[in-house]
C-alpha positions as CSV (number, residue, x, y, z in Angstrom):
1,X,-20.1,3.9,3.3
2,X,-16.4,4.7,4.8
3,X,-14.9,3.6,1.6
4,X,-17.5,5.5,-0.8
5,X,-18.2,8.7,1.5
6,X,-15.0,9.3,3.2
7,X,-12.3,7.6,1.0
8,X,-13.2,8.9,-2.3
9,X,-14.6,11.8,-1.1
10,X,-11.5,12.6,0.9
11,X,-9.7,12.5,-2.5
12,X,-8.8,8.9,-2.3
13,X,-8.0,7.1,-5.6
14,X,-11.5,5.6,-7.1
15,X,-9.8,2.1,-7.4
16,X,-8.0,1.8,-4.8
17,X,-11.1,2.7,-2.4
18,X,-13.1,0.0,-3.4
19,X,-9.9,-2.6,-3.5
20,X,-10.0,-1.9,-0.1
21,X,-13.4,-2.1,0.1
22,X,-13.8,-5.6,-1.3
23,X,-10.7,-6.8,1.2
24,X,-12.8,-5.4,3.7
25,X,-15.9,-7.6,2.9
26,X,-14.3,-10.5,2.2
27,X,-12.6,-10.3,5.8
28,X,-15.7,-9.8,6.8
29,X,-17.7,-12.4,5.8
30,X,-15.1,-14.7,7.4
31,X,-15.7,-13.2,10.7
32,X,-16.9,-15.8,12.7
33,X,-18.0,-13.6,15.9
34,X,-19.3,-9.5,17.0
35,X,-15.4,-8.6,18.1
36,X,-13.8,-9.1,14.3
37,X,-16.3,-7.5,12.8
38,X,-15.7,-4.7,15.5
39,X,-11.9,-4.6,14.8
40,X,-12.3,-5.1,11.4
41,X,-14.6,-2.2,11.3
42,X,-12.0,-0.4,13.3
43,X,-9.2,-1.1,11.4
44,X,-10.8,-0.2,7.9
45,X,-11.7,3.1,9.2
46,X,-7.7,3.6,10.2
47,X,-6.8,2.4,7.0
48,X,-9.5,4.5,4.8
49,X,-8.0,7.5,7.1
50,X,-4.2,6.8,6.5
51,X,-5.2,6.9,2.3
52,X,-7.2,9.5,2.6
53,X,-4.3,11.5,4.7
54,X,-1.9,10.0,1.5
55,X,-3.9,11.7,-0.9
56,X,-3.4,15.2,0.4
57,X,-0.3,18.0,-0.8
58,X,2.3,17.4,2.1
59,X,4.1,20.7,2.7
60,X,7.3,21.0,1.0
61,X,6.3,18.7,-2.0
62,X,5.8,19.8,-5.5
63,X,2.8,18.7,-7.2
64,X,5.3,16.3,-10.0
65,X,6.5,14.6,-6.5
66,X,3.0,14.5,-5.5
67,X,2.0,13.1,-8.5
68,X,4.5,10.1,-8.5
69,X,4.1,9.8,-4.8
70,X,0.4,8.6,-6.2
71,X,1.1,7.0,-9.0
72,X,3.6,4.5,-6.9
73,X,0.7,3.8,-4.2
74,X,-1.7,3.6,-6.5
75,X,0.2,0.3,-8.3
76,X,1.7,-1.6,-5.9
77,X,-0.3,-4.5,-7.6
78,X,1.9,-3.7,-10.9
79,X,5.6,-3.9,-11.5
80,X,6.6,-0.4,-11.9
81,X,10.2,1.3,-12.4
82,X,11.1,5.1,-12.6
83,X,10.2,5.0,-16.4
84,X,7.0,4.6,-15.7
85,X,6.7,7.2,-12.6
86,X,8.5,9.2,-15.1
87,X,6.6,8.8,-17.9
88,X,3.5,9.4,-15.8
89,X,4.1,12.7,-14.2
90,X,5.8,14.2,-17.8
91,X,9.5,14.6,-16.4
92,X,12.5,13.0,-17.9
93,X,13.8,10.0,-15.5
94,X,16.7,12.0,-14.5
95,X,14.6,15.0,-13.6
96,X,12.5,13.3,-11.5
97,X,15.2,10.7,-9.4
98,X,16.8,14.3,-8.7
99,X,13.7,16.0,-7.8
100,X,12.4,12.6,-6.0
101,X,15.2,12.3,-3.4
102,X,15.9,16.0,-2.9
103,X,11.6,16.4,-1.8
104,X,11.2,12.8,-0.1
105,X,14.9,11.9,0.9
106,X,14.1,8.5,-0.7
107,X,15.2,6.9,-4.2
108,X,11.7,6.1,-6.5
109,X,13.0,2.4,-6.0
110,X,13.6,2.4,-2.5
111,X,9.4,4.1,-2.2
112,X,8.1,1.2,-4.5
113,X,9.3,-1.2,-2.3
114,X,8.2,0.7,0.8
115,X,4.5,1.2,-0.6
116,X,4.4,-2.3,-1.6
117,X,5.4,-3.5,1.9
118,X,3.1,-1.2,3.6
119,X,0.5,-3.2,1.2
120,X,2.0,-6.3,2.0
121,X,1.9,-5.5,5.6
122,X,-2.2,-5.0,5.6
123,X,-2.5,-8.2,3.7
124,X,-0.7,-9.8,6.2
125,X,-2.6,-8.4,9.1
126,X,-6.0,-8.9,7.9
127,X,-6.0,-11.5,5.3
128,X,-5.7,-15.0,5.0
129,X,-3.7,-15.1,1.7
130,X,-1.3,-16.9,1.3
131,X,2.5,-15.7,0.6
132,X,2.6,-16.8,-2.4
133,X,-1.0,-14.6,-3.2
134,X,0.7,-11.6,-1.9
135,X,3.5,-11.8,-3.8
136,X,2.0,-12.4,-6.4
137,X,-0.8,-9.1,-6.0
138,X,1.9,-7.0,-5.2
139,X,4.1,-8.0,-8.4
140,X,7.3,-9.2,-6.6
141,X,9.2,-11.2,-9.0
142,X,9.1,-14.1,-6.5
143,X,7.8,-15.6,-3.8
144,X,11.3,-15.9,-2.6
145,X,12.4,-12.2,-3.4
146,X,9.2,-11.0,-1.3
147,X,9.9,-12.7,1.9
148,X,13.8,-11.5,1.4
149,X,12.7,-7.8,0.9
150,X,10.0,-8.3,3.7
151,X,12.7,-9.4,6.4
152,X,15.4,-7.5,4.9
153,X,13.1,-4.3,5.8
154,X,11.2,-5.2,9.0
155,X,13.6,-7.6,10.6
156,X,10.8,-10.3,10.2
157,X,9.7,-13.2,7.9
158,X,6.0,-12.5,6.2
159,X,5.3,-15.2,8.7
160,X,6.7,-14.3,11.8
161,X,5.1,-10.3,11.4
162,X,1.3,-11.8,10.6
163,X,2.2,-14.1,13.6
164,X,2.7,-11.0,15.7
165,X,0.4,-8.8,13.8
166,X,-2.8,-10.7,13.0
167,X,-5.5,-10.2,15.4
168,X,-7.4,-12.9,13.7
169,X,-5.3,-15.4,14.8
């Protein structure tokens, strides 16, 4: 109901709300007592919140920023460069790179990788994939390259955050 209601009703993007969804039930069926499925019910209603709050005009944003903003969270499961972003919002790549950095301070690169960590971060928390899954879903080039990028930008190995982070564990 969070995902169907509230996520796509709060302008959430239709396949993205029920990826989340189905994570959601998976983790769920592993649950193996009431307090998971409490804090898996409690994180999924943070997570469905933080999208939903993603999907909305921040101030100071044009809608072509917006646009690729959404596009880029919307396929951190696909390998993506600025052609595509550009391609996708109707703005030559230099255009949009200017446009890009002068709105969100950040390259297009530099926000892939963030939105595909942020990914990778959820997966980490509340799933048991394996690396190798994840960076595999989240179309890292390698294993290898994932973990580097992971600790490069956190300060900690896949491992050592889902250690930290996991509250199934």
């Amino acid at each position: 109901v969070v995902g169907k209601v509230a996520g796509i009703g709060g302008g959430m993007d239709v396949e993205d709300a029920y990826r989340l969804i189905v994570l959601y039930t998976q983790e769920c069926e592993k649950a193996q007592s009431v307090e998971e499925v409490y804090l898996l019910q409690y994180n999924m209603v943070l997570d469905f919140t933080e999208k939903v709050a993603q999907a909305k005009l921040p101030a100071g944003v044009s809608k072509e920023t917006f646009a690729a903003i959404q596009f880029i969270q919307n396929r951190t499961n696909a390998q993506i460069g600025i052609d595509d972003v550009a391609a996708a919002v109707g703005k030559s790549r230099s255009a949009l790179t200017r446009q890009f950095k002068q709105e969100t301070g950040k390259t297009i690169t530099a926000f892939i990788t963030e939105s595909k960590l942020r990914d990778a971060k959820r997966l980490l928390r509340y799933s048991d994939m394996t690396l190798a899954q994840i960076s595999s879903t989240l179309a890292f080039s390698s294993q290898a390259y994932f973990q580097t990028v992971f600790k490069a930008q956190t300060g900690l190995t896949p491992m050592a955050y889902r250690r930290k982070n996991n509250p199934l564990l």
